[in-house]
N, CA, C and O of each residue as an XYZ file, in Angstrom:
396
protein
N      91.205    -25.835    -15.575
C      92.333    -26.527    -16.163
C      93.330    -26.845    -15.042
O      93.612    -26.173    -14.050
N      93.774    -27.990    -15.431
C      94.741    -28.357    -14.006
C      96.406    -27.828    -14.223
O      96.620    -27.018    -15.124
N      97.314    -28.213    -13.547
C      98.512    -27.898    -13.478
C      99.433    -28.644    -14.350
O     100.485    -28.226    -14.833
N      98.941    -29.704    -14.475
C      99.215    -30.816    -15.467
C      99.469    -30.256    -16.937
O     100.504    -30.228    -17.603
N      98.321    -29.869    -17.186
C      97.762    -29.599    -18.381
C      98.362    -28.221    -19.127
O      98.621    -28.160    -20.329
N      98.558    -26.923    -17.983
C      98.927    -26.184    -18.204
C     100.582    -25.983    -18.525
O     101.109    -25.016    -19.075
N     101.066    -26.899    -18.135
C     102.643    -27.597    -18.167
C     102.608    -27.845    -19.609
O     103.360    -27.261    -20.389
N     101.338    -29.103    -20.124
C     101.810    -29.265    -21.290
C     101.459    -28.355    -22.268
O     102.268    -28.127    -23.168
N     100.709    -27.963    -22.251
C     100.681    -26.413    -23.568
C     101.401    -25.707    -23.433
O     101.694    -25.222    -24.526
N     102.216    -25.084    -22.262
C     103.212    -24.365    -21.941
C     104.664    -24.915    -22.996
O     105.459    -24.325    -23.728
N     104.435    -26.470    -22.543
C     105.891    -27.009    -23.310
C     105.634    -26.500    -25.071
O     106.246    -25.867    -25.931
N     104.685    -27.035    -24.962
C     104.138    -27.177    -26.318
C     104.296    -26.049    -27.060
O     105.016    -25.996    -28.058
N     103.598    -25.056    -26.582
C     103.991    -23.221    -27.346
C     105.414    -23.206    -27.292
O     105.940    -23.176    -28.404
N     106.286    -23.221    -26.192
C     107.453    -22.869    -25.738
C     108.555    -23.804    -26.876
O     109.662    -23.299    -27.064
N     108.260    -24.997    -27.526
C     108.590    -25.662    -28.629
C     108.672    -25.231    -29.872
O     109.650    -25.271    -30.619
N     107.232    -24.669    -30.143
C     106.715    -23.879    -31.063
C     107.843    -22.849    -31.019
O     108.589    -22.814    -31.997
N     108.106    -21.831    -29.794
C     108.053    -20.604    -30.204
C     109.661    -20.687    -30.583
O     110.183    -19.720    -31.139
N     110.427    -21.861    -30.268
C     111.908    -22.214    -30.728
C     111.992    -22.134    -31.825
O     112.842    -21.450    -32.395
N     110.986    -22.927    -32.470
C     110.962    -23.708    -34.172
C     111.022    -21.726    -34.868
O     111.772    -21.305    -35.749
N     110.057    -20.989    -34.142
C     109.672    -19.845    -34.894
C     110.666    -19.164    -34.721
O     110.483    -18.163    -35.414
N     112.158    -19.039    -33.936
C     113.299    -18.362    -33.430
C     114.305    -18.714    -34.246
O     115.079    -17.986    -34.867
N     114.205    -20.447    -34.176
C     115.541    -20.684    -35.053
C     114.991    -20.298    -37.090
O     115.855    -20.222    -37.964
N     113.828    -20.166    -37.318
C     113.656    -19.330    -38.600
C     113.640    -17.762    -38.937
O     113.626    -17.168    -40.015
N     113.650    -17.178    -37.192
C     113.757    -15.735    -37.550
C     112.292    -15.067    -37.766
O     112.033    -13.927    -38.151
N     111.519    -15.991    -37.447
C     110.125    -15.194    -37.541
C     109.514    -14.985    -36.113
O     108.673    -15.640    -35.498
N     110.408    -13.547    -35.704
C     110.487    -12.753    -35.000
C     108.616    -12.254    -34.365
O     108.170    -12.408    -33.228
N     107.853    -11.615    -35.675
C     106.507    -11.130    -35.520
C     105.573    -12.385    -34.989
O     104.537    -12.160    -34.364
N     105.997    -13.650    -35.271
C     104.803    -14.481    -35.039
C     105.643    -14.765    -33.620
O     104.849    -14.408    -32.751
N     106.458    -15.077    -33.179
C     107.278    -15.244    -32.238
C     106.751    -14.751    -30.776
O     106.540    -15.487    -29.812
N     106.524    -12.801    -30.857
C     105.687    -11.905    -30.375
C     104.732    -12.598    -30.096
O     104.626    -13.193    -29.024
N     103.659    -12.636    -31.276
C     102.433    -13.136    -31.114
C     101.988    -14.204    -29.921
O     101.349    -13.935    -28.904
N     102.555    -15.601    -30.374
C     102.647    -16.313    -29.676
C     103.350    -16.577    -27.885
O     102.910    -17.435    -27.121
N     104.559    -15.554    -27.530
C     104.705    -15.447    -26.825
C     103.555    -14.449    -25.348
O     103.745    -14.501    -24.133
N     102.365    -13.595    -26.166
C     101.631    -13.187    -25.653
C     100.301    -14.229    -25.673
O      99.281    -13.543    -25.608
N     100.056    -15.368    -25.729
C      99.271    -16.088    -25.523
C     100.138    -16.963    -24.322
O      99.668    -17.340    -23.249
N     101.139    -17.114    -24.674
C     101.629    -18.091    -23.826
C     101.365    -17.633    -22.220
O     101.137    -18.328    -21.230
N     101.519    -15.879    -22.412
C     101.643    -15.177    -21.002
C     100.418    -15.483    -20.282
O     100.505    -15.457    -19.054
N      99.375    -15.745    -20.765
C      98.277    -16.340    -20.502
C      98.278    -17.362    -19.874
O      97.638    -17.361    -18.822
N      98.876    -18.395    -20.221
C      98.854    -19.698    -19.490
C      99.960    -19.784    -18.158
O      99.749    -20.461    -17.152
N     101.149    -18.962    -18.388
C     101.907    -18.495    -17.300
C     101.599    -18.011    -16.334
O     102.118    -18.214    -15.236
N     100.255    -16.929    -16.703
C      99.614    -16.662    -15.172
C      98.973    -17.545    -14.623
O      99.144    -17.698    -13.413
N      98.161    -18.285    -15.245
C      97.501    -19.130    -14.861
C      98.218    -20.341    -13.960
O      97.787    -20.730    -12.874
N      99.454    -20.875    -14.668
C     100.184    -21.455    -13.556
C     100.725    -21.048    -12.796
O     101.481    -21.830    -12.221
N     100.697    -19.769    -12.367
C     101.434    -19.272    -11.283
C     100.509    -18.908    -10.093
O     100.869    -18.201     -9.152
N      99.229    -19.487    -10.239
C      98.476    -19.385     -9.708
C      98.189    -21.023     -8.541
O      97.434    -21.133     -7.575
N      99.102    -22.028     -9.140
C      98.749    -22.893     -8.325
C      99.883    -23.599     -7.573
O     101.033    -23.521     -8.005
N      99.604    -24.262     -6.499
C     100.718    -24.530     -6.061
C     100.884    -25.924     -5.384
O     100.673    -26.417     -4.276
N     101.324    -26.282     -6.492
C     101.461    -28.314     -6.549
C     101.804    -28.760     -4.876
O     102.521    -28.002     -4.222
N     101.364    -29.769     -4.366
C     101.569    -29.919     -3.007
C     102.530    -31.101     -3.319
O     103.165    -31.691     -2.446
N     102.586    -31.453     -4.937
C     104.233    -32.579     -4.361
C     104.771    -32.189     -5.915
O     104.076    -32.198     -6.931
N     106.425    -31.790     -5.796
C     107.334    -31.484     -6.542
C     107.962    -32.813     -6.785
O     109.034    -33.146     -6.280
N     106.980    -33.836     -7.878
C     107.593    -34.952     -8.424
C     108.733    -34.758     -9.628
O     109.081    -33.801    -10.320
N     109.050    -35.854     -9.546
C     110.470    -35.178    -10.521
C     109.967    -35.381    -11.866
O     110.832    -35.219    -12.727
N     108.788    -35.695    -12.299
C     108.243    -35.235    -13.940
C     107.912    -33.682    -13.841
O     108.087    -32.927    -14.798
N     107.493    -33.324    -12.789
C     106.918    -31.943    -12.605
C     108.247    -30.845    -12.859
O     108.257    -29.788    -13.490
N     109.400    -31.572    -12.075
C     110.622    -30.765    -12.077
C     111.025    -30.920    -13.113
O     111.592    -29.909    -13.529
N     111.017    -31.799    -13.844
C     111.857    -31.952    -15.585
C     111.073    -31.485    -16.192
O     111.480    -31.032    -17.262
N     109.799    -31.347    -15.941
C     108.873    -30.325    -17.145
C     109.149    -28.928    -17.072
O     109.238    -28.201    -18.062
N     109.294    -28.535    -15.802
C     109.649    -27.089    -15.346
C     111.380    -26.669    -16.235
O     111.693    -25.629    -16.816
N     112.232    -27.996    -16.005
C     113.399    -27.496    -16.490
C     113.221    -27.391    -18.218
O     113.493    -26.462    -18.979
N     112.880    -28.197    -18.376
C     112.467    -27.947    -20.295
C     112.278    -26.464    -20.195
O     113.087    -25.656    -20.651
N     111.246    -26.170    -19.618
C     110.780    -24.604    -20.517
C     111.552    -24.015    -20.059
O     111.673    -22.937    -20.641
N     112.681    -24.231    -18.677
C     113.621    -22.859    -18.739
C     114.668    -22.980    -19.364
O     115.406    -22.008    -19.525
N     115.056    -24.587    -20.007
C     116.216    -24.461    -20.995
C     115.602    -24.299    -22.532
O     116.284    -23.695    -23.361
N     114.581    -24.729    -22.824
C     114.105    -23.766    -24.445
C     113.711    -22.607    -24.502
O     113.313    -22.181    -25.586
N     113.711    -21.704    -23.253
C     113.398    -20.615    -23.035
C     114.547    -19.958    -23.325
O     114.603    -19.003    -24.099
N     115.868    -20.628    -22.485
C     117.128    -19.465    -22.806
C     117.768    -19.740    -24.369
O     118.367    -19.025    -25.173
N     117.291    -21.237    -24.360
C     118.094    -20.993    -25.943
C     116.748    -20.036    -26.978
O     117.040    -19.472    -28.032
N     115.704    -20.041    -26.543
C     114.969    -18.673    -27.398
C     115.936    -17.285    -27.383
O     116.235    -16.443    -28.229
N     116.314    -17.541    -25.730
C     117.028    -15.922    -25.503
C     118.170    -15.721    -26.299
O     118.489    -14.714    -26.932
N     118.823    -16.942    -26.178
C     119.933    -16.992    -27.131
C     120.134    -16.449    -28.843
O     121.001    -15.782    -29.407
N     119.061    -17.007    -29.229
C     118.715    -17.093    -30.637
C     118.158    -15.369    -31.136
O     118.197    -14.779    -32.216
N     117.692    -15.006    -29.852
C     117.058    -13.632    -29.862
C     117.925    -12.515    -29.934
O     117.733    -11.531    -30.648
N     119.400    -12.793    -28.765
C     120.294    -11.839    -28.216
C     121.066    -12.118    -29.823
O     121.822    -11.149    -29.898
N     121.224    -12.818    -30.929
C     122.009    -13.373    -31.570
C     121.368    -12.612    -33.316
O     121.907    -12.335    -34.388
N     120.408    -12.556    -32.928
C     119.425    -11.865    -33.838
C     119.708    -10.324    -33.580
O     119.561     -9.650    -34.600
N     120.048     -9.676    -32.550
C     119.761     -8.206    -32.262
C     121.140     -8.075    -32.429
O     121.477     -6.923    -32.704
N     122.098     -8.940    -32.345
C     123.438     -8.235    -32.746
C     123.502     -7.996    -34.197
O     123.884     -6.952    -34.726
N     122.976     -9.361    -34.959
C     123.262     -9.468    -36.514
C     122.552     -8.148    -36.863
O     123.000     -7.475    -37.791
N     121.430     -7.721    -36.149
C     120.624     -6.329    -36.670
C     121.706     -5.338    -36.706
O     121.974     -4.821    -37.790
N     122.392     -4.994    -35.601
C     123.397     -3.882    -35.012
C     124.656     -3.922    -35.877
O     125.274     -2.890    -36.139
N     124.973     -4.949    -36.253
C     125.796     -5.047    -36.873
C     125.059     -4.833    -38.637
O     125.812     -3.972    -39.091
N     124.599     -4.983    -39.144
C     124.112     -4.520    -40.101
C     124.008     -3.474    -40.612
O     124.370     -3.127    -41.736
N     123.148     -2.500    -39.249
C     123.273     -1.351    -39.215
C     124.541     -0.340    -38.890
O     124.598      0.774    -39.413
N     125.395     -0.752    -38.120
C     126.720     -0.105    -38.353
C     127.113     -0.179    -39.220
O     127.729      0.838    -39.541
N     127.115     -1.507    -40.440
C     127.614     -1.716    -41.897
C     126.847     -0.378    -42.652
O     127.587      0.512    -43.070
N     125.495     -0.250    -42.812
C     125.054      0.783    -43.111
C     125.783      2.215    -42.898
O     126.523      2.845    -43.654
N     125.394      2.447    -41.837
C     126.094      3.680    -41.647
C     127.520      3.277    -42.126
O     127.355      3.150    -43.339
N     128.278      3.118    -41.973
C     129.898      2.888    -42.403
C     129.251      3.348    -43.743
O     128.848      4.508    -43.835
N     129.120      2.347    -44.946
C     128.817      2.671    -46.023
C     128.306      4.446    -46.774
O     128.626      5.162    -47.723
N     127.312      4.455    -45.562
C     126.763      5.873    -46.078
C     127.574      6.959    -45.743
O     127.389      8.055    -46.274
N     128.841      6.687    -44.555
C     129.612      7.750    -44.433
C     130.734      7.759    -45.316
O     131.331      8.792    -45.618
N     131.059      6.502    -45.776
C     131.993      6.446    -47.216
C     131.664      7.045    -48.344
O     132.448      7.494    -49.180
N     130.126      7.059    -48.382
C     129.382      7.553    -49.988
C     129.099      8.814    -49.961
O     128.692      9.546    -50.863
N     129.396      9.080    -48.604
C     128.793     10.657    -48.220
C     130.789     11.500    -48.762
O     131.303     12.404    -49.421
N     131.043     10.616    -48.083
C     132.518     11.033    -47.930
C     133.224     11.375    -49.740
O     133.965     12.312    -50.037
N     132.782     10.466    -50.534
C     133.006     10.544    -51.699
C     132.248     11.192    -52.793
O     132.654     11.160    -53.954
N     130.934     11.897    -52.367
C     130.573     12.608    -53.174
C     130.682     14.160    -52.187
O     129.961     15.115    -52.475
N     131.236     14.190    -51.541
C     131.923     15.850    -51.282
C     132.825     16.144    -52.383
O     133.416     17.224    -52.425
């Protein structure tokens, strides 16, 4: 498989794995991000002898849908944390009121 090619399935999952971030489906998210690691090694294995500027704008795509994944991710683990402090709060109120 060429370098080309591996760019575009790369975009392609890395699209995917947005669509699956901005719905919160976290488990398939996983999934897919461990196939992708697959094709990541694989391009890191070659080393283009000319840095055309489609090559460079393909490269920048996946590192800007990459951080807004991170984004969407870091944004997800607060709403968790925060949930869970709501929890606890609650259970130390209910605890608090049946003493």
């Amino acid at each position: 498989m060429n370098y080309e090619k591996i760019i575009t399935i790369l975009l392609s999952q890395t699209e995917t794995m947005f669509s699956l971030a901005e719905k919160g489906d976290w488990d398939t998210l996983a999934e897919r991000e461990t196939e992708r690691q697959c094709y990541i090694q694989q391009l890191t294995r070659f080393n283009p002898t000319e840095k055309t500027p489609e090559l460079v704008n393909q490269l920048q795509q996946l590192i800007d849908i990459n951080t807004q994944i991170e984004q969407l991710g870091r944004k997800a683990m607060r709403q968790c944390f925060d949930e869970r402090n709501d929890v606890k709060r609650k259970r130390s109120a209910l605890m608090a009121y049946s003493q």
